[in-house]
N, C-alpha and C positions, 0 to 999 in steps of 0.2 A: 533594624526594623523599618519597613517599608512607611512609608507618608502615605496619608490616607490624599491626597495630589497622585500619587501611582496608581491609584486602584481609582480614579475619575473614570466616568462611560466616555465614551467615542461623542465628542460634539456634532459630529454630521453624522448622517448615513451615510453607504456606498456605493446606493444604486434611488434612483428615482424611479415611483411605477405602484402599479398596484399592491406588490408582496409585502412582503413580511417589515422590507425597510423603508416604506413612505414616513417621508420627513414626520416627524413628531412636533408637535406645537410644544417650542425651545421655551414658554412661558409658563408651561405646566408642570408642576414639581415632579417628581417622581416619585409613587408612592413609596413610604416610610418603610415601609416591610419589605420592598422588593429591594432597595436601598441597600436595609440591616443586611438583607437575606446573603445577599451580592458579597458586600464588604467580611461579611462573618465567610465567606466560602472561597474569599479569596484568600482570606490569612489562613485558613486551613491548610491550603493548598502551597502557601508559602512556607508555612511551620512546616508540615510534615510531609512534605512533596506527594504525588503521582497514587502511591500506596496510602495515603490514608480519607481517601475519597472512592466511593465506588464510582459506576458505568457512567449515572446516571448524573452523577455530581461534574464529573468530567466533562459530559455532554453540556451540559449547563454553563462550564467555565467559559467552552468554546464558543458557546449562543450570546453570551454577553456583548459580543460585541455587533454580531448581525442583529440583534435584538435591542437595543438598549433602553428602551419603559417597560417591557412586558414581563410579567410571569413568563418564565423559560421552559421552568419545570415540565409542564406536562407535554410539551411539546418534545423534550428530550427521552419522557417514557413515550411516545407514540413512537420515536424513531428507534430504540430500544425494541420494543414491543414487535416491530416489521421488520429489523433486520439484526436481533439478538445479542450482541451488544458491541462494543466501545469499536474494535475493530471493525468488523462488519458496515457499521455505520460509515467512518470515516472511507471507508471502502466501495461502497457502495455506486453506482453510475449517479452524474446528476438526472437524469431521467427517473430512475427509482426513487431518489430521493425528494423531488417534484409530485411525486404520488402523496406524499405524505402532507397533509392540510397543513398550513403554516410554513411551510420548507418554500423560499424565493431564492433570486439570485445572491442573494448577499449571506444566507445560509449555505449555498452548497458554497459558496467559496471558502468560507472561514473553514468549512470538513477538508475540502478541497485542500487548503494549505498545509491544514494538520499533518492529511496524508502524504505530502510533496516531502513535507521538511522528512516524517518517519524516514518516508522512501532513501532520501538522502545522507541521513545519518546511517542507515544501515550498508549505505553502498561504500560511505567511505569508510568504513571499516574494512574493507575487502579492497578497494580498488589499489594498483599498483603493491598488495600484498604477495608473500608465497601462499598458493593458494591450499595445497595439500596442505601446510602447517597450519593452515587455521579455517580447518573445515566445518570445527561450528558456527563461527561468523560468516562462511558462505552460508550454510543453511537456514541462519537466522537472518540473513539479506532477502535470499528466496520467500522464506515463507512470510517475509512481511510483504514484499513486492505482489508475491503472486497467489497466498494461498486463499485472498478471500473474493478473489476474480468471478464475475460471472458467466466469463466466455474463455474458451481457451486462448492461452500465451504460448507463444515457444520462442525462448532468445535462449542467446548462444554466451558463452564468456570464454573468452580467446585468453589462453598462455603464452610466452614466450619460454623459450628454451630452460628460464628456469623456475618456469612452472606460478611467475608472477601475473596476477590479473592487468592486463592491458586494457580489453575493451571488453564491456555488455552491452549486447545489445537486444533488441528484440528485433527480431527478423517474423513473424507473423501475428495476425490475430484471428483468429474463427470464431468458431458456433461453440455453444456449451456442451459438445462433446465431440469436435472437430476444431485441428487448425491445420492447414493448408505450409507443408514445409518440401523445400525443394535442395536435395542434397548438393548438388551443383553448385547453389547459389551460397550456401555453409561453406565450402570448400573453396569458393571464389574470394569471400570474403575473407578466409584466415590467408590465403596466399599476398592479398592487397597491403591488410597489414602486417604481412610476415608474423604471424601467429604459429607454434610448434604442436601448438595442443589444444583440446576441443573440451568445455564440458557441458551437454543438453540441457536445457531444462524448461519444463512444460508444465502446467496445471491441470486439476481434471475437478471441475466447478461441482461436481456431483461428493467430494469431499473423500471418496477409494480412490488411493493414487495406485490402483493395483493396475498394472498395464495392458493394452488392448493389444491383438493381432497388428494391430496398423502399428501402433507405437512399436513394437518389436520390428516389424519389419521397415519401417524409417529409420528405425536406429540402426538396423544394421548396413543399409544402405549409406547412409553417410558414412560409419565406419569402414565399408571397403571406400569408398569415395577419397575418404584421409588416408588411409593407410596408401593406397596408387600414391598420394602425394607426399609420404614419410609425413604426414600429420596426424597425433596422435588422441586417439578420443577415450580420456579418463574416464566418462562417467554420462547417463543423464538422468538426470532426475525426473521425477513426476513427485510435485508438489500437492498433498491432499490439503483437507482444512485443520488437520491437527498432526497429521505426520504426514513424512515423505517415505518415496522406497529410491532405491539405487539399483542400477542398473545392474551395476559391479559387485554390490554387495548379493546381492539374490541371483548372480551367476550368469545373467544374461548379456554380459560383456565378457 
């Protein structure tokens, strides 16, 4: 059982300034209820992890520490409320999340981090894996990476001959219904680092990963591009906000 010394607030703030984290007068108690509220939501979270807290409780875990005297709450359904929930949020640009009264720098970071670490756990699940053998842990990489983007992405994930993830990268970023991809430069890069095989993947912010004329015809253009160079392009994805489609699978490769 965790000491109630673990669940202490953050002694300092993390940023000095007008927002959300101007230093607090270190003489003033912190109210009794915010206190209980705090400590009663942390043991929750430690009993019964992840699942037995909603969105909103979540948001709150994570305000705790950009926040430390305030009611968190309502500030966690305003972000809630504007960009629908626990993902989303964490998701979100720090510019959007700046819109949101209460949200300074020392909030977008602690979302900021959230979303880093996600990002990273899901990557090494896949990185230096076979990748066809474990194509839901690719798809559940992508859609944490890229399904709650509000501009299009398109990175590439290079195989080696036997079909292991080497490198991801993102090779562009655009408009919320354009990204700017140049087959040459896909093609350039699997040859640098001796990559055998190619799989797409792009986002479409509007939440239909159903594919446009451009998207078809980019894909196939890199596809001749690989194939001149015996480099092989399994797959691209277009990642929506609650499913993807395949390239391969719907017949268009």
């Amino acid at each position: 059982m965790a000491t109630q010394n673990q669940f202490s607030e953050m002694p300092l703030p993390l940023f000095d300034g007008s927002d959300e984290a101007v230093a607090p007068d270190t003489s003033a108690q912190q109210p009794s209820y915010i206190r209980d509220h705090r400590k009663r939501l942390r043991s929750r979270f430690i009993e019964g992890g992840a699942a037995a807290l909603p969105d909103y409780e979540m948001l709150e875990l994570v305000l705790f520490r950009a926040i430390p005297r305030r009611d968190v709450k309502p500030l966690a359904w305003r972000l809630l409320d504007k960009f629908g929930d626990f993902n989303r949020v964490i998701s979100a640009s720090p510019e959007r999340l700046c819109e949101i009264k209460g949200v300074g720098d020392a909030v977008v970071l602690e979302l900021k981090i959230v979303e880093a670490a996600a990002h990273r756990l899901a990557r090494a699940r896949v990185m230096q894996k076979q990748v066809l053998s474990g194509w839901d842990a690719v798809l559940d990489y992508c859609h944490t990476t890229m399904a709650h983007r509000e501009t299009e992405h398109f990175r590439i994930l290079y195989l080696d001959r036997k079909n292991v993830l080497i490198a991801d990268e993102e090779q562009a970023k655009g408009t919320i219904d354009h990204v700017p991809v140049y087959p040459r430069e896909v093609v350039k890069r699997a040859l640098e680092i001796n990559a055998s095989a190619l799989i797409l993947v792009h986002n479409h912010p509007s939440g239909d990963p159903t594919p446009s004329d451009a998207d078809i015809n980019m894909t196939n253009q890199i596809q001749d591009a690989a194939t001149a160079l015996s480099i092989t392009l399994h797959d691209h994805l277009i990642i929506g906000k609650s499913r993807e489609l395949s390239f391969k699978s719907e017949g268009y490769l």
